[in-house]
N, C-alpha and C positions, 0 to 999 in steps of 0.2 A: 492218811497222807502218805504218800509215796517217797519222794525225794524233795529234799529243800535244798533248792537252786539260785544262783546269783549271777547276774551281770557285773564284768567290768565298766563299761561304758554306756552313756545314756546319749548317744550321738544318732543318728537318723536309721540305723538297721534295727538298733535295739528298744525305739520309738514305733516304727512301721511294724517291726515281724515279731521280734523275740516277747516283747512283754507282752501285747496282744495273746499274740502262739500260748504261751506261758498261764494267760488267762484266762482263755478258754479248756486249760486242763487245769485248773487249779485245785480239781480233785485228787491228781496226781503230782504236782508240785507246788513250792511256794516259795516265790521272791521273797530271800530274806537278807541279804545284801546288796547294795549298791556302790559303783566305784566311778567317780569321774574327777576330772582335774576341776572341770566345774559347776560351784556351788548351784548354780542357779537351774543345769541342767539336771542335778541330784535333786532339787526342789522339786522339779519341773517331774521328772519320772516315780518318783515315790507317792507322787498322787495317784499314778496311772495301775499301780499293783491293788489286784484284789486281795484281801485276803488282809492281816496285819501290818503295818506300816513297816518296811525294811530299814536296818539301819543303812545310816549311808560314810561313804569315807573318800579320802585322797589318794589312802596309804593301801595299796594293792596288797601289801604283807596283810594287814590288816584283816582284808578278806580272808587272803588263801590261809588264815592260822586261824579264823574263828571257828570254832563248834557247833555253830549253827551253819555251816556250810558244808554241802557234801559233792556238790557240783562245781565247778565255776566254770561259766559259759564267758569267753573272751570276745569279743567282740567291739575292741577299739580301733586303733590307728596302728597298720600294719607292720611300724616299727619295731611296735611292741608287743606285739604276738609268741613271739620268743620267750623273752624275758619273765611277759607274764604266765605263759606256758609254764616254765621252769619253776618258777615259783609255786605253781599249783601242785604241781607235781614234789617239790620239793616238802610239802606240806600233806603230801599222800592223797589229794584230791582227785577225781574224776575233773577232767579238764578238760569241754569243748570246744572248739578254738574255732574261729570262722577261717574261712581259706581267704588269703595265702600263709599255711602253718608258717613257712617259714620263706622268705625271697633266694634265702642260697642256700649251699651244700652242705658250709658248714654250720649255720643253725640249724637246718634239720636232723644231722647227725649230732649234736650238741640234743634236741630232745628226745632224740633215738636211745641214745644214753641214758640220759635221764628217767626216759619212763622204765629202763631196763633197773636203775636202782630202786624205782617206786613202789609204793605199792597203791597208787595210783595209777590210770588207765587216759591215754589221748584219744581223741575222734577229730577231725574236721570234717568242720559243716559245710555240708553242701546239699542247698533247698531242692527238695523236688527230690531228692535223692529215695527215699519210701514213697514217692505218689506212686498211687495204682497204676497210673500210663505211662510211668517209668519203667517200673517192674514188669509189665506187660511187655512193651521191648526187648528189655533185658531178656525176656524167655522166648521173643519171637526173633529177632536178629542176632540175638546167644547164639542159636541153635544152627547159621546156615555153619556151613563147614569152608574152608579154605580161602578167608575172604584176603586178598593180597594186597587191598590197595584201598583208605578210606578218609577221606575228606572231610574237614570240619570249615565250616565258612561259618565267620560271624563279626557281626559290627558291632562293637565298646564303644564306651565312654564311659562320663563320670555318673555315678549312682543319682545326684539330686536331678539329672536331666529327664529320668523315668519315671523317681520317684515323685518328682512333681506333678505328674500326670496319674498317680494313682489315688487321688482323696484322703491320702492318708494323713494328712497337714503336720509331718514334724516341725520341732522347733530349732533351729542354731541358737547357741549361745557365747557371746565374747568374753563373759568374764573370766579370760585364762590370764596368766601371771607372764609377766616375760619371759623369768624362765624357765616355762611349761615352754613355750611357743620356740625358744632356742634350743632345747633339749631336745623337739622334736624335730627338729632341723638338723640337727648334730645326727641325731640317730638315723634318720633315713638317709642323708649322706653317706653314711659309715657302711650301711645294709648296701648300698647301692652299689657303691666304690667293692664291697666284697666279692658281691654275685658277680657284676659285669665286668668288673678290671681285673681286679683278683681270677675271678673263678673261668671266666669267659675270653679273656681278652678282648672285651672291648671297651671303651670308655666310655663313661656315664656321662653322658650328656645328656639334656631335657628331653631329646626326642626318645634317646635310646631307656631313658627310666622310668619315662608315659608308657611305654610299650612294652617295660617289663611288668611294670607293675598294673597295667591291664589286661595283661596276659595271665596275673595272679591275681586276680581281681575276678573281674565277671567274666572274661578269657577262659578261667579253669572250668566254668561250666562244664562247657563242651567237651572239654580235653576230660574232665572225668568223666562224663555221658561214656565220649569214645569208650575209655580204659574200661569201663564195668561193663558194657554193651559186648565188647570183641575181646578182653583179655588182658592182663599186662602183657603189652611187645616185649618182644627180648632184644631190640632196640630200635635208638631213635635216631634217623637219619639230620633230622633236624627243623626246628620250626620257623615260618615263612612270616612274618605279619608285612604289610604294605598300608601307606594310609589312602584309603579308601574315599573319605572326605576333606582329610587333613586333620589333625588336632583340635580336639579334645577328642577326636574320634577316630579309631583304628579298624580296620577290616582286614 
């Protein structure tokens, strides 16, 4: 056995890809924790691991301090990406964190620090990122020289609208607490009100935080394709979104 690895969240990514993913190499890893705010969803995914039954918990400390955990792959609700970043790390873990690591400036340099006092290691995930037809890119349009000007076009929305059309039948579940459900509401206000008033000036309104937050969502696809394809820019003039079909959907 290779590494023993855990999920925070048992919500529709870590349904569809990670535990799947996870179990098809289970020669080289093994789910051995689970983290979700609900019971029914930690029921629901602890069936779904090969390998010994994982324990499961609430308490995200919980995870990132056991000894049977050497990874912690994050994989919730974007609010919490931070937080529970930090935690990993503060507990000397390997921490992969799904994108978007962080919505603003100042939590990403809050785990810029952090990983600098660890001795723990960040990654965000981003799929597709090793495929062979990736990589193959990356070494055929690496390579042309002086490219000055390059466009990314793509149309978002929300993940169950695609996911529903892949076979892959995850579950929702409601059993959260109310105040799960206010806390999460507290906190993505607070991320939101950072990045775009704070950090941007603009105000967070519902148009303008669908369109940040799908821009850090399945948006960064692309935007990391570009970056690893052509280079990091040495900068950014600035980025354009438009709704294309209107809400729930961005182009």
């Amino acid at each position: 056995m290779g590494v023993l690895t855990c999920d925070f969240s048992c919500g529709e990514i870590t349904q569809v890809a990670h535990i799947p993913t996870l179990g098809f190499l289970s020669d080289y890893f093994q789910i051995t924790y689970l983290c979700d705010i609900s019971a029914n969803a930690l029921a629901h995914c602890a069936k779904k691991i090969i390998g010994p039954e994982p324990k499961t918990t609430r308490d995200a400390e919980d995870l990132c301090a056991s000894l049977e955990v050497d990874v912690v792959l994050i994989a919730n609700s974007d609010p919490f990406h931070v937080p529970h970043t930090l935690l990993g790390l503060k507990h000397n873990k390997m921490v992969f964190v799904e994108k978007p690591m962080a919505l603003s400036l100042q939590d990403a340099d809050a785990i810029i620090d952090a990983e600098k006092k660890s001795s723990g290691k960040v990654m965000v995930g981003y799929m597709r990122r090793y495929a062979a037809a990736f990589r193959d890119a990356v070494k055929e349009i690496g390579g042309i020289e002086k490219i000055l000007y390059a466009r990314v076009r793509d149309i978002v929305g929300p993940n169950p609208v695609f996911v529903a059309q892949s076979g892959t039948f995850p579950k929702a579940f409601s059993d959260l607490r109310m105040e799960d459900t206010k806390d999460l509401a507290s906190r993505t206000a607070a991320v939101l009100d950072q990045a775009l008033t704070q950090e941007l000036g603009i105000a967070a309104t519902s148009a303008t935080a669908a369109m940040w937050r799908h821009l850090g969502s399945l948006g960064s696809h692309d935007l990391s394709a570009m970056r690893e394809i052509l280079g990091i820019p040495t900068k950014v003039m600035g980025v354009f979104m438009c709704a294309a079909s209107g809400p729930p959907f961005w182009g």
